[in-house]
C-alpha positions in Angstrom: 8.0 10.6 21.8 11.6 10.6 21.1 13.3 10.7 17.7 15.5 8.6 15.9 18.9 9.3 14.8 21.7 7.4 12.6 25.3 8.6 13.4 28.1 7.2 11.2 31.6 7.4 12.2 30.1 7.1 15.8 33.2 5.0 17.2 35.6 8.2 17.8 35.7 11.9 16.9 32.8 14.3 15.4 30.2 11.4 15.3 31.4 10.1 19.1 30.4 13.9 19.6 27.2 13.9 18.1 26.0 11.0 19.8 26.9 12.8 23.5 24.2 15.8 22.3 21.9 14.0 20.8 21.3 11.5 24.0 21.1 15.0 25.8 17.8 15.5 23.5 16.7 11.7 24.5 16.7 11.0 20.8 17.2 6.8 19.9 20.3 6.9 18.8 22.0 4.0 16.2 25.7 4.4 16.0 27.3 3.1 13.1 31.0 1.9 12.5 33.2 -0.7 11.6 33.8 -1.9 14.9 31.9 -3.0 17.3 34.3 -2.1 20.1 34.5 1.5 19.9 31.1 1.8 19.5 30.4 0.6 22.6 32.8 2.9 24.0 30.8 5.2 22.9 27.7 3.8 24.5 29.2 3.6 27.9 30.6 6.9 28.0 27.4 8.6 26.7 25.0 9.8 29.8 22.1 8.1 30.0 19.0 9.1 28.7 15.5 8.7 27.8 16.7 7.3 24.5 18.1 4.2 23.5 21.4 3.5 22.0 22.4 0.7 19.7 25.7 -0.4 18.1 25.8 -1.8 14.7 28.6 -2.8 13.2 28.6 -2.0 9.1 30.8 -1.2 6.2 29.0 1.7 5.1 31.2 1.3 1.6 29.1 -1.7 1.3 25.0 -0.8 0.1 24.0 -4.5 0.8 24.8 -3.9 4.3 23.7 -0.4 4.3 20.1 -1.3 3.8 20.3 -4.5 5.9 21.3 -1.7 9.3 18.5 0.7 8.2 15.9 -2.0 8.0 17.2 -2.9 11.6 17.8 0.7 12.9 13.6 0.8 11.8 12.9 -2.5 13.4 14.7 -1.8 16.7 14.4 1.8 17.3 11.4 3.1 14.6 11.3 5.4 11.5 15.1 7.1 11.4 14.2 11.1 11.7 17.7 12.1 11.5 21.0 11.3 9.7 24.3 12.3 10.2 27.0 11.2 7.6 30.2 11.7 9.8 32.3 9.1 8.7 35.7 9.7 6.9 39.0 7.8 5.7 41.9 9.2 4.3 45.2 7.7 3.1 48.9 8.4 4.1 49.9 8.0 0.2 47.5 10.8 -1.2 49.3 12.7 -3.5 48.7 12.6 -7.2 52.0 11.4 -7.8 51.5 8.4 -5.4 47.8 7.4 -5.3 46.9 4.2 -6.1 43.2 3.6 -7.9 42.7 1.1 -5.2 43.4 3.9 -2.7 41.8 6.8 -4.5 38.5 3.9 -4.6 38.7 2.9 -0.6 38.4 6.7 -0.3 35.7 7.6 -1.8 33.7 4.6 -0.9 33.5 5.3 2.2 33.4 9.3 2.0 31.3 9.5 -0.7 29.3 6.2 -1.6 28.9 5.6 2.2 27.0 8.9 2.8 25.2 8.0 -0.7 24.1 4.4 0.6 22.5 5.9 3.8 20.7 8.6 1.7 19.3 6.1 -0.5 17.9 3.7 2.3 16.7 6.2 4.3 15.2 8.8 1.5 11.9 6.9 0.8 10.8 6.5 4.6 11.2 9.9 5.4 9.3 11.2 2.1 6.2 8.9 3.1 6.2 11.0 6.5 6.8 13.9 5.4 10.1 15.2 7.2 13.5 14.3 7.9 17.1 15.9 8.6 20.3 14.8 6.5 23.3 16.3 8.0 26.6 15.6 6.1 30.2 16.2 8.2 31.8 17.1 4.6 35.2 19.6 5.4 36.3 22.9 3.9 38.2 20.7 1.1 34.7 20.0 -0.1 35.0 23.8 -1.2 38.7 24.5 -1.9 41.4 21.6 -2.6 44.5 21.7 -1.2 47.6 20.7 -0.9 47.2 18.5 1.9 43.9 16.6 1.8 44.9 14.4 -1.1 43.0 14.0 -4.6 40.6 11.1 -3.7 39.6 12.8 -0.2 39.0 16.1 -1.9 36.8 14.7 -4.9 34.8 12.5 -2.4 33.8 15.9 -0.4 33.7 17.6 -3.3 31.1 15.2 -4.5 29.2 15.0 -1.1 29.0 19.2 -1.1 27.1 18.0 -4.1 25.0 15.4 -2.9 23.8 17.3 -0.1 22.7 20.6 -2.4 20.8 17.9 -4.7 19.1 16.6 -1.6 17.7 19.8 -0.6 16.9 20.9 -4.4 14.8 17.9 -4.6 13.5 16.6 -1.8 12.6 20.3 -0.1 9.3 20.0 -1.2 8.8 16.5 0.6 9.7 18.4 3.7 13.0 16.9 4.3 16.3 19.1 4.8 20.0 18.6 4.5 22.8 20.4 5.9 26.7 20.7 4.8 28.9 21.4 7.4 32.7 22.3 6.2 34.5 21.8 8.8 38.7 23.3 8.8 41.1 21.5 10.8 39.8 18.9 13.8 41.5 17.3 16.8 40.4 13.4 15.7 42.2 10.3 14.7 42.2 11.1 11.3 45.2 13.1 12.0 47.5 10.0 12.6 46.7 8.7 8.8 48.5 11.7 7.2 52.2 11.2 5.9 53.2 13.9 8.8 50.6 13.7 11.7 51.0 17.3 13.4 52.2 17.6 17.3 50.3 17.7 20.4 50.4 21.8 20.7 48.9 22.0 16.8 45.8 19.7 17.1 44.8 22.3 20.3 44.5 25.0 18.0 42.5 23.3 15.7 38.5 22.7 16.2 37.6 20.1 18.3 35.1 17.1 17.9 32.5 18.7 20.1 32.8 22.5 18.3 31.7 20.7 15.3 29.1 19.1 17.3 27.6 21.6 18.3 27.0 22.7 14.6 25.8 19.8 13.8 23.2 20.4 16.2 22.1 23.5 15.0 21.2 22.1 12.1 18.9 19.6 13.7 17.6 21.4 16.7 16.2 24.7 14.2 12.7 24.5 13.7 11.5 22.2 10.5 10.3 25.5 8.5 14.1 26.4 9.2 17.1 25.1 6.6 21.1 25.3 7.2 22.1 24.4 3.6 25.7 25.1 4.3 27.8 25.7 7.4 31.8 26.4 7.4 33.7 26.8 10.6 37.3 27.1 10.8 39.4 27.1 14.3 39.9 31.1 15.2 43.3 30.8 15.4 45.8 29.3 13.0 
């Protein structure tokens, strides 16, 4: 019987990524964004499979929507066995010295409260069965701030480095299992929101959508006695 999965951020980048492995596994798969039209990219350029795949269109910064997609993802497809929190916004006016509280709020809405939402909708279906696998797409500025990430994106990751340790320091003993992943540098669209997107021959030395991917997937694919509690990857060369 195949599994269900949730992927946020499914539209382009890491999550676009996730979805291509996990319809290898012939898992259900609901992809998640804000728009419907890249997520049905994403449909047609996934290889078929066993599993079905469903576009929903949410605003994961909203929780009245949040709850309305699960409740659908569980009518269409069946109880959600696996989560993957990869969506992300940044800002190009990030700074301190230039970050609105508007701004600094968008931000963390979506990177933080988003992720949350999911969490919370999802939580009590999989403690009534008995397993489940959270993984949160957080970034290495989730462990160390810098100079480029900007002060909402870092407290958001920050604050999902936290939410995912509280998951597994609570809910462990209901079986179910979350997994940070701090990614460095990646190739995605994200780049072209930063005050100075970097050049072609930089975002080829960075990690790629499908290298984090890939850890993603060894988060899920370990055996359930098995936990990845925290994963950084950086690109080898700088």
């Amino acid at each position: 019987m195949s599994q269900v999965a949730i992927v946020t951020g499914a539209g382009s980048g890491v999550g676009r990524a996730v979805v291509f492995e996990l319809a290898k596994r012939d898992f259900h798969i609901a992809l998640i964004g804000r728009r419907r039209e890249p997520l049905e990219e994403t449909i047609r350029l996934t290889r078929s499979s066993g599993g079905r795949t469903i576009a929903i269109p949410c605003d994961i910064a909203d929780a009245t929507q949040v709850q309305a997609t699960a409740a659908r993802v569980r009518g269409d497809l069946g109880d959600v066995n696996v989560l993957v929190n990869s969506a992300g916004t940044n800002i190009a006016k990030r700074s301190l010295a230039e970050l609105s509280v508007e701004d600094y709020r968008h931000v963390v809405d979506v990177d933080l409260n988003g992720a949350f939402y999911l969490v919370h909708a999802l939580l009590p279906d999989m403690r009534r069965r008995g397993e489940g696998t959270i993984v949160n797409v957080v970034s290495d500025a989730g462990l160390t701030a810098n100079r480029v990430s900007g002060a909402a994106y870092v407290a958001s990751k920050f604050g999902l480095t936290g939410l995912t340790a509280t998951i597994n320091a609570e809910e462990r003993r209901n079986g179910i299992r979350a997994c940070a992943i701090f990614p460095g540098e990646i190739n995605t669209p994200l780049l072209d929101r930063r005050p100075n997107p970097p050049p072609q021959e930089a975002r080829m030395k960075m990690l790629q959508a499908e290298d984090v991917a890939a850890c993603v997937m060894l988060a899920i694919d370990l055996p359930q006695r098995a936990t990845v509690e925290q994963l950084l990857v950086r690109p080898r060369t700088a």
